[in-house]
C-alpha positions in Angstrom: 15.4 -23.1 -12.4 14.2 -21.0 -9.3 10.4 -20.5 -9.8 8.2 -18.0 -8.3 4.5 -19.1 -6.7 2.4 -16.9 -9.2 1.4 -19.1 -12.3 2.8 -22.2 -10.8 2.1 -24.3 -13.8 3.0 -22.4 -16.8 6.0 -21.1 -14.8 7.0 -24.7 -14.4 6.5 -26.1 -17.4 7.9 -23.4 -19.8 11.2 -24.3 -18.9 11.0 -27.8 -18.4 10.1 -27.1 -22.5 13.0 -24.8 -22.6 15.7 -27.0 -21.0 14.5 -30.3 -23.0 14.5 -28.4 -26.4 18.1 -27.3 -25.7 19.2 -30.5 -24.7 19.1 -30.6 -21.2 18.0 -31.8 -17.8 16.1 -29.3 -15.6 16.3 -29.6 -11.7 12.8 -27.0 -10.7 13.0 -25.1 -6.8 9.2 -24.2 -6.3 8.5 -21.4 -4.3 7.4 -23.3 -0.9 4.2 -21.9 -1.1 3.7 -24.2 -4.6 6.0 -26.7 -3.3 2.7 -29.8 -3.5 1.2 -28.7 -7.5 4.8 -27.8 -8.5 5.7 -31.5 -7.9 2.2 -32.4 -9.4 3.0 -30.5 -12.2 6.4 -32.2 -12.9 4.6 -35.5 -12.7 3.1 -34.7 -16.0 6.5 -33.7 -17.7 7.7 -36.8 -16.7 5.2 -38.8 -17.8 5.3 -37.6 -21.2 9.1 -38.0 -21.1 8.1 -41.4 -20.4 6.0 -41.9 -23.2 8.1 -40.5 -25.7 11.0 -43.3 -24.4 13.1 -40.9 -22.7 14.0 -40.8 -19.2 11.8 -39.2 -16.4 14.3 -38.7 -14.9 15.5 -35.7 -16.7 13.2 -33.5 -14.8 13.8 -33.2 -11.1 11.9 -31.3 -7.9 13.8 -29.7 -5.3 11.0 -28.1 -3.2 13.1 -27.1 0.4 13.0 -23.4 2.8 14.9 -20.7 1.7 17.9 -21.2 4.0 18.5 -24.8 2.2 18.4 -23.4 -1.3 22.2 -22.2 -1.4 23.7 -25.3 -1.3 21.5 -25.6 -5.3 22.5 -22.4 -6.1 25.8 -22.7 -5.3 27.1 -26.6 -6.6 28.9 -26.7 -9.1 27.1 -28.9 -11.0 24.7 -26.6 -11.9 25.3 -25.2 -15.1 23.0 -22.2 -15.3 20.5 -20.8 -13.3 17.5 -18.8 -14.0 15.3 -17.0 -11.5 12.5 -15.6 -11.3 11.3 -14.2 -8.2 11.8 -10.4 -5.9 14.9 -7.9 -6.1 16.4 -8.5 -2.6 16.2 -12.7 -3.2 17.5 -12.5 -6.4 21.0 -10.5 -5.0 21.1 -13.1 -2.6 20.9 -15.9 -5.5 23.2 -14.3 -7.8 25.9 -14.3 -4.7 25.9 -17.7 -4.1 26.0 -18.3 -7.9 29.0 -16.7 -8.1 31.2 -19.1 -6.0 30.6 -21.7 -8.9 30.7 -18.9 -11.7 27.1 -20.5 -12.2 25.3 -17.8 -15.5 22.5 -16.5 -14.7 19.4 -15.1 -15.7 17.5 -13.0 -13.5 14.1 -11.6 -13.8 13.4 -9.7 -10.7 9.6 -8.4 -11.1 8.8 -4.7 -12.1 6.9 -1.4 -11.9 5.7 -1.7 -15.6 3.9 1.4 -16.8 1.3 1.8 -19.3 1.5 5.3 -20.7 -1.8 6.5 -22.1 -1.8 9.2 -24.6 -4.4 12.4 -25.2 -5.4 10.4 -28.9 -7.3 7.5 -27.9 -10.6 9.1 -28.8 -13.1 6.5 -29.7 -10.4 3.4 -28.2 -11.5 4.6 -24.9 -13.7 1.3 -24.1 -10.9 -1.0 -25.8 -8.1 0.4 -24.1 -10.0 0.2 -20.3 -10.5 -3.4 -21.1 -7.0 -3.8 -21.7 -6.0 -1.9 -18.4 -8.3 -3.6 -16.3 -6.9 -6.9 -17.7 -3.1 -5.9 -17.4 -4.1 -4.8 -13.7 -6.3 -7.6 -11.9 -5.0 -10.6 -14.0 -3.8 -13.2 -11.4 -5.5 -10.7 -8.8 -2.2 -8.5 -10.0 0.2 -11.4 -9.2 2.2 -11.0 -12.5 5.6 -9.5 -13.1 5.1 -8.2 -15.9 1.4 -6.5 -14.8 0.7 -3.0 -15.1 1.5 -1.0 -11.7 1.2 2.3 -12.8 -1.3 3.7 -15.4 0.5 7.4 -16.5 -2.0 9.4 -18.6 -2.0 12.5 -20.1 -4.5 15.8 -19.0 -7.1 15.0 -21.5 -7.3 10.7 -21.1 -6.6 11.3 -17.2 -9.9 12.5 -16.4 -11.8 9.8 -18.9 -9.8 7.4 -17.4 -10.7 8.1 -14.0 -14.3 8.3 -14.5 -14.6 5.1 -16.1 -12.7 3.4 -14.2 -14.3 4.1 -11.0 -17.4 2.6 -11.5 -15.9 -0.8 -13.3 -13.3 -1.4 -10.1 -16.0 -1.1 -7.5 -17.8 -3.7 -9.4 -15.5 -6.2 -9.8 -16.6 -9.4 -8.1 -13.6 -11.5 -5.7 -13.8 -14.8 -4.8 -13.3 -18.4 -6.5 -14.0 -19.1 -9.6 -13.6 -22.9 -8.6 -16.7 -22.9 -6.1 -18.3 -20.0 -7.0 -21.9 -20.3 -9.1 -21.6 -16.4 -10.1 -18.6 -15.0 -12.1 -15.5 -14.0 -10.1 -13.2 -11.0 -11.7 -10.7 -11.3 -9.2 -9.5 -14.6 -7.2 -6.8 -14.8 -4.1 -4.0 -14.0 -3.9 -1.1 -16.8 -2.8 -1.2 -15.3 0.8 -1.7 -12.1 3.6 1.5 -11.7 4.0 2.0 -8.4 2.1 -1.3 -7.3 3.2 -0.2 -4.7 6.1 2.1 -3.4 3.8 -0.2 -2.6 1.1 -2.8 -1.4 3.8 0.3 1.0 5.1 1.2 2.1 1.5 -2.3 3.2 0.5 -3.1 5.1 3.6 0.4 7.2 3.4 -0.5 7.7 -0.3 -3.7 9.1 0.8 -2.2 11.2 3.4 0.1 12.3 0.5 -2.6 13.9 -1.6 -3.8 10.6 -3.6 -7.5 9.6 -3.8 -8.7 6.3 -2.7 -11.9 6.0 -4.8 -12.0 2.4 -4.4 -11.1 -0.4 -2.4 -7.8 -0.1 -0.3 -7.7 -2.9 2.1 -8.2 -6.8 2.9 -11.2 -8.4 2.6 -12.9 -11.1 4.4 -14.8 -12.9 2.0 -18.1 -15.0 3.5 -17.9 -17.6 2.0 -14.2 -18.2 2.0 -13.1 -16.8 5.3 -9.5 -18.7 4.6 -8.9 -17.1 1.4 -6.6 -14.1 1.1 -8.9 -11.6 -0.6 -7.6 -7.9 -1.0 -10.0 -5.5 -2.4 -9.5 -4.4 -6.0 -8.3 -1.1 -5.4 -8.7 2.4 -7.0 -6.0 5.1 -6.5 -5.8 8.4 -8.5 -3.7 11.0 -8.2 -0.7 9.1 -7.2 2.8 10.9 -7.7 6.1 10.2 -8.6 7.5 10.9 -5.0 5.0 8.9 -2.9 6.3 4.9 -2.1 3.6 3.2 -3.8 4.6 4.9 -6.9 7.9 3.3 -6.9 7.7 -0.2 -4.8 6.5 -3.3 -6.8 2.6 -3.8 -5.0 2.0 -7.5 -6.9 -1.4 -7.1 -5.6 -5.3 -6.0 -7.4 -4.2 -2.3 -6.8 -4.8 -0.1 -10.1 -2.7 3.2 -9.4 -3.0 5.8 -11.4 -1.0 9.2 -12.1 -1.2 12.3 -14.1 1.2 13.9 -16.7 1.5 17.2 -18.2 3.0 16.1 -21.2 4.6 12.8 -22.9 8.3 13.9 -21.7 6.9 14.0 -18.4 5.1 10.8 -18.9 8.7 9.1 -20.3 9.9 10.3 -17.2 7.5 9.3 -14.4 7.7 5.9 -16.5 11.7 6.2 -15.4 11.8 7.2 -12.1 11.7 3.6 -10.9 14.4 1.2 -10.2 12.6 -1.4 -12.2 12.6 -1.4 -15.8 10.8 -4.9 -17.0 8.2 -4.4 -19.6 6.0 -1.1 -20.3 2.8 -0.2 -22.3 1.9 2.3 -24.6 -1.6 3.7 -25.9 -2.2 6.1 -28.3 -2.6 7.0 -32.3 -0.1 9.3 -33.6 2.9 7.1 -34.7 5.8 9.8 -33.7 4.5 9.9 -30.1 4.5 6.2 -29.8 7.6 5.8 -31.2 9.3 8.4 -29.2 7.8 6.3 -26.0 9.1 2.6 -27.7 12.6 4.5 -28.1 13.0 6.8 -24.5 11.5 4.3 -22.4 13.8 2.6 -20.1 12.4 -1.3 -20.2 13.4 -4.8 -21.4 10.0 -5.0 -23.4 7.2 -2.7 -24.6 3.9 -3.2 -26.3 2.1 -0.5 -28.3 -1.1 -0.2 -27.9 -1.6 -3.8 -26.0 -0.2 -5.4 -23.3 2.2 -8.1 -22.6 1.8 -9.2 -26.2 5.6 -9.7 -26.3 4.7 -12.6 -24.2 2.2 -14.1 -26.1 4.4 -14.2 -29.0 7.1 -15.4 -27.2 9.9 -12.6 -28.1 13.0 -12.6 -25.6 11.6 -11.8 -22.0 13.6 -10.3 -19.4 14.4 -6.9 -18.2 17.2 -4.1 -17.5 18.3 -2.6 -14.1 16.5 -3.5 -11.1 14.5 -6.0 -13.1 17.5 -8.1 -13.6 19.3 -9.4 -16.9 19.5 -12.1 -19.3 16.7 -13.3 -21.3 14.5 -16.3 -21.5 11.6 -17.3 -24.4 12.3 -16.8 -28.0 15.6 -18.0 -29.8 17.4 -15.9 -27.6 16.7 -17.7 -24.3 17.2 -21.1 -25.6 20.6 -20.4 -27.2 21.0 -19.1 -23.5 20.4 -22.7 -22.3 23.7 -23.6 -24.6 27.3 -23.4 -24.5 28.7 -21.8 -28.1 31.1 -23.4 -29.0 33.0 -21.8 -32.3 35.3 -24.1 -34.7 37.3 -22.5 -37.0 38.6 -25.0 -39.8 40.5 -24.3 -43.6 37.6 -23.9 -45.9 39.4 -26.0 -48.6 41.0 -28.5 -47.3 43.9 -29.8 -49.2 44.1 -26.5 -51.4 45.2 -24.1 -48.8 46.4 -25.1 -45.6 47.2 -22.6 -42.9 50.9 -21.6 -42.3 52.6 -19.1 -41.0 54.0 -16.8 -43.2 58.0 -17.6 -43.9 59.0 -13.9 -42.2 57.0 -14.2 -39.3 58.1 -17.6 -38.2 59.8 -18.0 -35.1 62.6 -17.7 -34.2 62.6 -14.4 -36.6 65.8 -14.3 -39.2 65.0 -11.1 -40.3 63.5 -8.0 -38.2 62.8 -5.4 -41.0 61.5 -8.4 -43.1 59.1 -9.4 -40.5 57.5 -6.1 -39.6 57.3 -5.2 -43.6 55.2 -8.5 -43.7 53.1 -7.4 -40.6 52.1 -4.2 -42.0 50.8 -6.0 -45.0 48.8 -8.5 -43.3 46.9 -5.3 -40.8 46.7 -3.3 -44.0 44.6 -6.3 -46.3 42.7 -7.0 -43.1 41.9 -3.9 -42.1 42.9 -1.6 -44.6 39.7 1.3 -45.4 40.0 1.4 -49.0 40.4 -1.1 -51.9 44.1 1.4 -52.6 45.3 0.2 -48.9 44.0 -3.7 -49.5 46.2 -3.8 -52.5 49.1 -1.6 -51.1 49.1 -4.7 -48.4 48.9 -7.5 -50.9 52.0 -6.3 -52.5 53.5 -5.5 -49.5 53.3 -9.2 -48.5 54.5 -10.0 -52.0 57.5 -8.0 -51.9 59.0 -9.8 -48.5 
């Protein structure tokens, strides 16, 4: 299990669940940047492994740089793999997996959209809350966030005018040494910082508004932390890069459609297609989004609630394949194995038919007796069945 540095401990320990429940051991690579909780974390698994009388050892840490993590990903005595992590490392993963055949599950991040229809009337103050919670959870460190907020004419403007003022006053910093409430923490580092910085301005110099936030911020009292400023940015279109590239960041973009089909296919128009949102009333529109829009998940009217309930998770296209959570994912932690036995043993025992034995004796005997047995398998009508049955009986 490859695991990514946002949510270190429930990322951690939902497969070490996973793995035990299906019966088997779990070797965990932690991002590096999680390398000293992840091994903290495992710690506790084992402990309880202890406990219950069963070997700690059946949970192990591999924390090493990227360039050392091929020789995991590529033994053979890995049985499957699942990562979770960006596009361009998980190609890289799924390569070296492939010398050993290793299966894999790949969840690869996303561009979710949360599609907000002209209905929500009197939701309004319900849905924001939702929104602001999809976008600046885990300071937007979470795959399966919203990126892009796609509204129609009528919510578009309600959405922007309410949303301005709650961004601006959204408090950063840690809620672990803090004595005021924080909305929005760090986030793991300032790496991808210039890169967001870049992608904002050329939005802006595209047409888009910045109405709030829009770069790094130096926090006083935590002038260590990496603190970017929960971020505002309307009128965002399809073509522009920040539009289409994953941000993983507090940045709340939001675009404008003219209808739902245009809305269905803004919510395309992106490589990634993990999970998606949907707000509204009228139950043809929102099932016309749940059916046309390209995504391994969807919640209507919520977000991430798949999730919580712990239905199949995983994506399609650029966000990767396979599945883990739900019964799905652990029977994907199994090798099937399919027995096929006589169902009453010493009544019927299976033989080959006398005609069809080998060596053959008798050609047009053998293909009369073939027909039969195609036509009472797989004969369409009851006439055909029975047209097979005496087929059969007549060789």
């Amino acid at each position: 299990m490859l695991i990514p540095c946002s949510y270190p401990f429930h990322n951690l320990f939902g497969p070490i669940i996973s793995a035990l429940f299906s019966g088997n051991a779990i070797i965990l690579k932690p991002s590096e940047q999680t390398a000293w909780s992840s091994q903290y974390f495992a710690q506790i698994a084992r402990g309880a492994l202890t406990a219950c009388g069963h070997s700690p050892h059946l949970v192990q840490t591999c924390a090493c740089w990227p360039n050392v993590a091929p020789h995991l990903t590529s033994h053979s005595g890995i049985a499957h793999i699942t990562f979770i992590g960006s596009r361009p490392v998980g190609q890289l993963v799924a390569a070296s997996a492939a010398k050993a055949l290793t299966p894999c599950v790949m969840e690869l991040g996303g561009k979710d959209a949360a599609i907000v229809l002209d209905d929500i009337g009197s939701d309004l103050d319900r849905i924001m809350s939702i929104l602001l919670r999809g976008v600046f959870q885990a300071a937007g460190q979470n795959c399966i966030g919203i990126e892009r907020i796609i509204a129609l004419p009528d919510s578009y403007h309600k959405l922007v005018s309410t949303l301005i003022p709650l961004i601006r006053s959204l408090r950063v910093g840690s809620a672990l040494d803090s004595t005021e409430p924080v909305d929005v923490g760090a986030c793991i580092s300032a790496a991808n910082f210039s890169f967001l910085e870049d992608l904002i301005a050329e939005a802006v110099s595209e047409g888009a508004e910045l109405l709030a936030g829009g770069k790094r911020y130096a926090h006083p009292d935590f002038p260590c932390g990496h603190y970017f400023q929960p971020t505002l940015l309307a009128g965002v279109t399809p073509n522009m890069r920040i539009a289409r590239q994953e941000l993983f960041a507090p940045v709340c973009v939001i675009m404008r459609a003219s209808s739902l089909d245009e809305a269905i296919c803004i919510a395309n128009g992106t490589p990634y297609a993990l999970g998606a949102s949907v707000f509204g009333k009228k139950k043809r529109d929102l099932e016309t989004v749940v059916r046309e829009i390209r995504s391994g998940m969807i919640a209507v009217n919520d977000f991430a609630a798949h999730y919580a309930v712990q239905l199949p998770f995983g994506g399609v296209g650029g966000s990767g394949y396979g599945r883990f959570a739900g019964e799905e994912g652990l029977r994907g932690l199994c090798n099937q194995k399919a027995v096929c036995r006589d169902r009453w043993p010493g009544m019927m025992k299976t033989r080959i038919p006398g005609p069809l034995g080998l060596p053959v004796r008798d050609a047009r005997r053998a293909v009369e007796m073939g027909v039969g047995v195609v036509e009472v398998g797989y004969g369409e009508t009851l006439w055909r069945r029975m047209r097979g049955i005496m087929r059969m009986i007549g060789v």
